[in-house]
C-alpha positions in Angstrom: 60.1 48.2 -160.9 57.7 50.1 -158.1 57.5 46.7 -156.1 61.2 46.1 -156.2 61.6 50.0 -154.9 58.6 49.0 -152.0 60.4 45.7 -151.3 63.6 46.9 -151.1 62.5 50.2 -149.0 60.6 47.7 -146.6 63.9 45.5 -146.1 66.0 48.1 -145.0 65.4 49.1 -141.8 65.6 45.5 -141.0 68.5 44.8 -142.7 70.1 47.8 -140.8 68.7 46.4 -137.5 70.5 42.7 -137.9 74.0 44.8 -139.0 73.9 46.2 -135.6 73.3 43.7 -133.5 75.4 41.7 -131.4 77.0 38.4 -132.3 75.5 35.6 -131.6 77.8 32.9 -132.2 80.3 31.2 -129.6 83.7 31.8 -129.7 84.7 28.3 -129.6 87.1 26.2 -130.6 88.8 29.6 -130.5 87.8 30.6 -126.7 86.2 28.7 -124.0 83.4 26.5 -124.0 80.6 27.5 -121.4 78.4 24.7 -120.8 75.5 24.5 -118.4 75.9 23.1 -115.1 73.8 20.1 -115.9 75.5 19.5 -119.3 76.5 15.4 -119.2 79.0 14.6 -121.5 81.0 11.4 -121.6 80.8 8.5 -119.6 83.9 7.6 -117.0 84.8 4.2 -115.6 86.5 3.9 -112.6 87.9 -0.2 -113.2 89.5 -0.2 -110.6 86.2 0.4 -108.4 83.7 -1.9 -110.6 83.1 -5.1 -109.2 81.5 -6.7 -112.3 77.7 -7.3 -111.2 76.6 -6.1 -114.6 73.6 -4.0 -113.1 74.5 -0.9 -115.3 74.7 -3.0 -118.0 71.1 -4.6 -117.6 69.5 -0.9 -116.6 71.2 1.2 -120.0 68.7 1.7 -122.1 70.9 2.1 -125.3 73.3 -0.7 -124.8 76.0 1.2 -124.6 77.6 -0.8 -121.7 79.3 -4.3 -122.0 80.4 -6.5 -119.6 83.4 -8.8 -120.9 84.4 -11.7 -119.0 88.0 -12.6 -119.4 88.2 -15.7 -116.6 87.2 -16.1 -113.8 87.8 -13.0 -111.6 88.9 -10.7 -114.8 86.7 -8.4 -116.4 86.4 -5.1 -118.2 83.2 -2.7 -119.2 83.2 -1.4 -122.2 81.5 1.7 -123.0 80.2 2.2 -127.0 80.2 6.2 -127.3 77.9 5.8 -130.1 75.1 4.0 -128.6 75.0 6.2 -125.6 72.6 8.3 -124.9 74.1 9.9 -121.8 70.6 9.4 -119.9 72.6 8.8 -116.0 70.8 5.8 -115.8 74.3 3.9 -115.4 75.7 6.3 -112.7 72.0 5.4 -111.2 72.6 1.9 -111.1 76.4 1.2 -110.3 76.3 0.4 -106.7 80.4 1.1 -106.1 80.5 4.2 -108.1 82.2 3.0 -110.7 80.3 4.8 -113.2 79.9 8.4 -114.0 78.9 10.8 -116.2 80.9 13.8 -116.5 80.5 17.4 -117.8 83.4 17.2 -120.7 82.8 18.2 -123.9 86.3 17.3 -125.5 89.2 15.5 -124.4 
């Protein structure tokens, strides 16, 4: 019984402390998300700007890129969200800036 009296005499204070200290939690999804200014998020492709040499496909490290070849001329990049790392290496390597990483969190 003495030990529980110590322990609990002990815990107190602290316990007191933690009730009156600030929040620390975020107030999102319910407020505003404040991410840092270097925060990389999702991937954009501008199509209409890629010209289909497959360079940020060859440098991603993840294979998250894919180039498709339709015919001849036609192409599209596909981007797998789930392989991604968001390392930048692709906004690196597109030459026409096509690709870009930018600082969304949600859509």
């Amino acid at each position: 019984m003495m030990s529980r009296l110590k322990s609990l005499i002990y815990l107190l204070p602290h316990l007191w402390e933690t009730l009156r200290e600030a929040v620390a939690t975020i107030d999102y999804p319910f407020g505003p998300l404040e991410l840092p200014a270097n925060f990389r998020g999702r991937v954009r492709i501008e199509s209409d700007l890629c010209q289909g040499c497959g360079v940020c496909v060859r440098d991603c490290p993840s294979f998250g890129l894919e180039l498709e070849r339709e015919s001849g001329d036609e192409f599209r990049l596909i981007h797998y969200p789930d392989r991604c790392i968001c390392c930048g290496q692709c906004e690196q390597s597109c030459r026409f800036d096509a690709v870009y990483l930018t600082n969304e969190f949600v859509e």
